[in-house]
C-alpha positions as CSV (number, residue, x, y, z in Angstrom):
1,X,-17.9,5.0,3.8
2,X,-17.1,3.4,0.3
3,X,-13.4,3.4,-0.8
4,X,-14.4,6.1,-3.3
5,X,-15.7,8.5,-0.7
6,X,-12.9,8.4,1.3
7,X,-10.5,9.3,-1.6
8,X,-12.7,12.1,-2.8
9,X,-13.0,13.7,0.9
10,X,-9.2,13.6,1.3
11,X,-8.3,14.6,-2.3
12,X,-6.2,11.6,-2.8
13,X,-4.2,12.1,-6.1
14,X,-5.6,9.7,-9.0
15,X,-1.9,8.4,-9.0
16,X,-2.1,7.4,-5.4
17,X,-5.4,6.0,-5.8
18,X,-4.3,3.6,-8.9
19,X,-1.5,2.2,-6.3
20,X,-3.8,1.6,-3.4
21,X,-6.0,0.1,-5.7
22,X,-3.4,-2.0,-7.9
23,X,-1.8,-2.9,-3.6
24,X,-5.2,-4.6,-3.6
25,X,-6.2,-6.0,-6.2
26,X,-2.3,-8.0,-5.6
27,X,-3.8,-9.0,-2.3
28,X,-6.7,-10.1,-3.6
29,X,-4.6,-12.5,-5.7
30,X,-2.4,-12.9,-2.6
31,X,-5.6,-14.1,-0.5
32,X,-7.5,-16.4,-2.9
33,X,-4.6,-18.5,-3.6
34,X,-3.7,-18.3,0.7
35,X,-3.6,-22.5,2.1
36,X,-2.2,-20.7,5.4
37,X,-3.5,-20.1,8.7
38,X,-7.0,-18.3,8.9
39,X,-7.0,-14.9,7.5
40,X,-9.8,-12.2,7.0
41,X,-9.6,-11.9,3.2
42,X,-11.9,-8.3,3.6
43,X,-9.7,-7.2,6.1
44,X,-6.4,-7.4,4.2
45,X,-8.4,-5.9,1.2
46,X,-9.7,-3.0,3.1
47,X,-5.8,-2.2,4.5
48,X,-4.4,-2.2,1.0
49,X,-7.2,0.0,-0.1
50,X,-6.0,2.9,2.6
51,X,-2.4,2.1,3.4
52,X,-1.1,5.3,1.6
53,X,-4.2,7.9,1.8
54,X,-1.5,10.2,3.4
55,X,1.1,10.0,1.0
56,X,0.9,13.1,-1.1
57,X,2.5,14.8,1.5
58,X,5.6,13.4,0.3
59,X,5.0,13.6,-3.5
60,X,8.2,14.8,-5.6
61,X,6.7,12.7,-8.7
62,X,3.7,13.6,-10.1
63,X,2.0,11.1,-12.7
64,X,-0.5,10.8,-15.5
65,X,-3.7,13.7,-15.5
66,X,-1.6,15.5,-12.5
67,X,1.1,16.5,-15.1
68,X,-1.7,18.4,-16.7
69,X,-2.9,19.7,-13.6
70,X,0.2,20.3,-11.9
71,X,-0.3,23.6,-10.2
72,X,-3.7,22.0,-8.6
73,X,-2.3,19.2,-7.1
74,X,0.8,21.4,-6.0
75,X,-1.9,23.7,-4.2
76,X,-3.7,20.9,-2.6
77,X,-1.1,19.2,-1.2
78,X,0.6,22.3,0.5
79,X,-3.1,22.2,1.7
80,X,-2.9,19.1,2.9
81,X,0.3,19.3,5.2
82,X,-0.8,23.0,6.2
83,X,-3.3,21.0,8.2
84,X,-1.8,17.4,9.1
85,X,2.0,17.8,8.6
86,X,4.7,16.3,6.6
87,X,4.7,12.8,8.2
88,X,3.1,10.4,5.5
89,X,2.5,8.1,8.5
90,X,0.8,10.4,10.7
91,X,-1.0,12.1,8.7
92,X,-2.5,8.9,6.9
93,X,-3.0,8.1,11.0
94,X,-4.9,11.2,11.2
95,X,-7.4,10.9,8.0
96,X,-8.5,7.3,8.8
97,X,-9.1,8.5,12.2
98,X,-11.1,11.5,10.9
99,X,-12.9,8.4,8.8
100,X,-13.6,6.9,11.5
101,X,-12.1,4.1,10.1
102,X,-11.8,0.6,12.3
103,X,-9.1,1.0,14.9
104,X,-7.5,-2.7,13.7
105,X,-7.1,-1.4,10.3
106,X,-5.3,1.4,11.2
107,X,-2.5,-0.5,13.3
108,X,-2.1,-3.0,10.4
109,X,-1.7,0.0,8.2
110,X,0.5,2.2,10.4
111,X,3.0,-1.1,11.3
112,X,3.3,-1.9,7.6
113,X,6.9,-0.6,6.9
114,X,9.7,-1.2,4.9
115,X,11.9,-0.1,7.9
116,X,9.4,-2.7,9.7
117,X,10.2,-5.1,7.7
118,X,13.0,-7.7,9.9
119,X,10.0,-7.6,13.1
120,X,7.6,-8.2,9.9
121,X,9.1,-11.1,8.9
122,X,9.2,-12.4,12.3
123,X,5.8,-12.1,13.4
124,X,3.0,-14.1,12.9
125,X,0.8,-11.3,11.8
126,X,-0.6,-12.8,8.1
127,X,-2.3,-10.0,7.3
128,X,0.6,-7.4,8.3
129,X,2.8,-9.4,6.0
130,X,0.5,-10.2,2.9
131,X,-0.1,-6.1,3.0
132,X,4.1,-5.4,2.7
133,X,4.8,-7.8,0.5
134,X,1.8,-6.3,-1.5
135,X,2.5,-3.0,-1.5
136,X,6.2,-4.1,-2.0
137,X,5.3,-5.9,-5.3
138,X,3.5,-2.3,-6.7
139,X,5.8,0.4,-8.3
140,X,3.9,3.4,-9.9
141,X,4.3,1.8,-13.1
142,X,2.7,-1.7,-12.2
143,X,3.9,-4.9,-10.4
144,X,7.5,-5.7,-10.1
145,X,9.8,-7.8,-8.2
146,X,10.9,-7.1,-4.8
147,X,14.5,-6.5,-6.3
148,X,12.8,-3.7,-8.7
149,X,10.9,-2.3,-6.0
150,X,13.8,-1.9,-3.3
151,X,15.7,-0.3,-6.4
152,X,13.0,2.6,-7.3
153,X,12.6,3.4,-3.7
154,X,16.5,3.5,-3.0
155,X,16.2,5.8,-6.0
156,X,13.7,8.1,-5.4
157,X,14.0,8.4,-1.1
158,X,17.1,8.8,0.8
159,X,15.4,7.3,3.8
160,X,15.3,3.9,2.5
161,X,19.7,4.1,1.3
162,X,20.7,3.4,5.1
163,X,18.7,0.4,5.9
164,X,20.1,-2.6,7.2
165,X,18.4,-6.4,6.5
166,X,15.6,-5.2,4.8
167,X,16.3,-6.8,1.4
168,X,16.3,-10.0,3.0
169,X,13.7,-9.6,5.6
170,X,11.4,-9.3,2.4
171,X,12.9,-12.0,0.8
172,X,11.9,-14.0,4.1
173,X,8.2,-12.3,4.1
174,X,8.0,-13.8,0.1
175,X,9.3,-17.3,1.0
176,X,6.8,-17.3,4.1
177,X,3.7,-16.2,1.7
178,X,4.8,-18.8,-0.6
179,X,4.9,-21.6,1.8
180,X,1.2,-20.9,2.1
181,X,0.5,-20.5,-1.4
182,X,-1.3,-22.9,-4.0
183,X,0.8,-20.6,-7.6
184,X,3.6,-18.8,-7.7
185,X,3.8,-15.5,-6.3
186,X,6.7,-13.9,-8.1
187,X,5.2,-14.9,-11.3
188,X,1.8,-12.6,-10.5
189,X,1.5,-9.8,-12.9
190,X,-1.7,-7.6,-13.6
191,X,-3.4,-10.0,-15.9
192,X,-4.0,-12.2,-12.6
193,X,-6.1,-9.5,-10.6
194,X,-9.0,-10.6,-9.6
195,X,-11.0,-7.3,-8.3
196,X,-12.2,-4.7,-10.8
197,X,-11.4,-1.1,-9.7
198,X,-15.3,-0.2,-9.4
199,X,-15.8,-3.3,-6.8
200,X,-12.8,-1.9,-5.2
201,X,-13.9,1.7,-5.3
202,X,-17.5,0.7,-4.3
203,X,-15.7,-1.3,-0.9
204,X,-17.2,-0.4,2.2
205,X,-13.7,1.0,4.6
């Protein structure tokens, strides 16, 4: 099943989909540039490309076309935790496994976690840790720093406001990356990305 096809069959806002897709085109950047242990370049790509499918269940923002279309998207995602919940986690758990998605995608995605963030740092999972810092580099408006990003989710989620360490476990995720890294990683903005969104969209999951 292409990218594409999964976001169509689980009616993945167009909002969602330009993060998942902007996640991995920062990976992509991420990956080419890696002088680290071995990684699986696809791998990493295909996580970035799915690590939020679930996450409308928790839209309080809508953006872009969905404005326009708000009662829509309203509709479909009371339609969407009628049938899997109101757990972004789980019920991203539950689409890829609908999917049929590969089971070691779905453990990267379901590990990668802000509140994951101090045992992130500490492992030696690559992949887990290029995804976070990733996604943790991608507001809804485009790439910004860790600082920035920490600051709009502290802003829009009280969930995040009682968190210990987790500012500098990222900070330790970034200096890791960077270790392995032949440019500067806080110095990536979109006019780096390597990976058109067709390609992306066209990505076998």
């Amino acid at each position: 099943m292409t990218t594409q096809e999964l976001y169509k069959q689980f009616r993945v806002p167009p909002s969602l989909q330009a993060h998942m897709i902007r996640v991995a085109q920062f990976a992509s950047v991420v990956v080419e540039s890696w002088n680290g242990p071995a990684i699986d370049k696809t791998f990493i790509i295909q996580c970035a490309l799915v690590h939020d499918l679930g996450n409308i269940v928790v839209f309080r923002n809508w953006f872009g076309d969905e404005q326009n279309d708000l009662v829509r998207w309203q509709q479909v995602q009371a339609e969407v935790v009628a049938r899997y919940g109101t757990n972004d986690h789980e019920v991203t758990r539950q689409m890829l496994e609908a999917a049929k998605v590969d089971s070691k995608i779905i453990a990267v995605v379901l590990a990668k976690s802000s509140a994951n963030s101090p045992k992130i740092a500490a492992s030696d999972d690559w992949a887990l840790k290029i995804l976070l810092y990733s996604d943790l580099r991608i507001s809804p408006t485009g790439v910004v720093s860790l600082k920035d990003r920490l600051q709009e989710m502290y802003a829009r989620s009280d969930k995040h406001k009682n968190l210990t360490g987790i500012p500098e476990a990222l900070d330790d995720v970034e200096r890791q990356l960077q270790a392995h890294s032949s440019r500067e990683l806080t110095a990536i903005t979109e006019a780096d990305f390597i990976l058109d969104t067709p390609t992306l969209l066209a990505t076998n999951i």
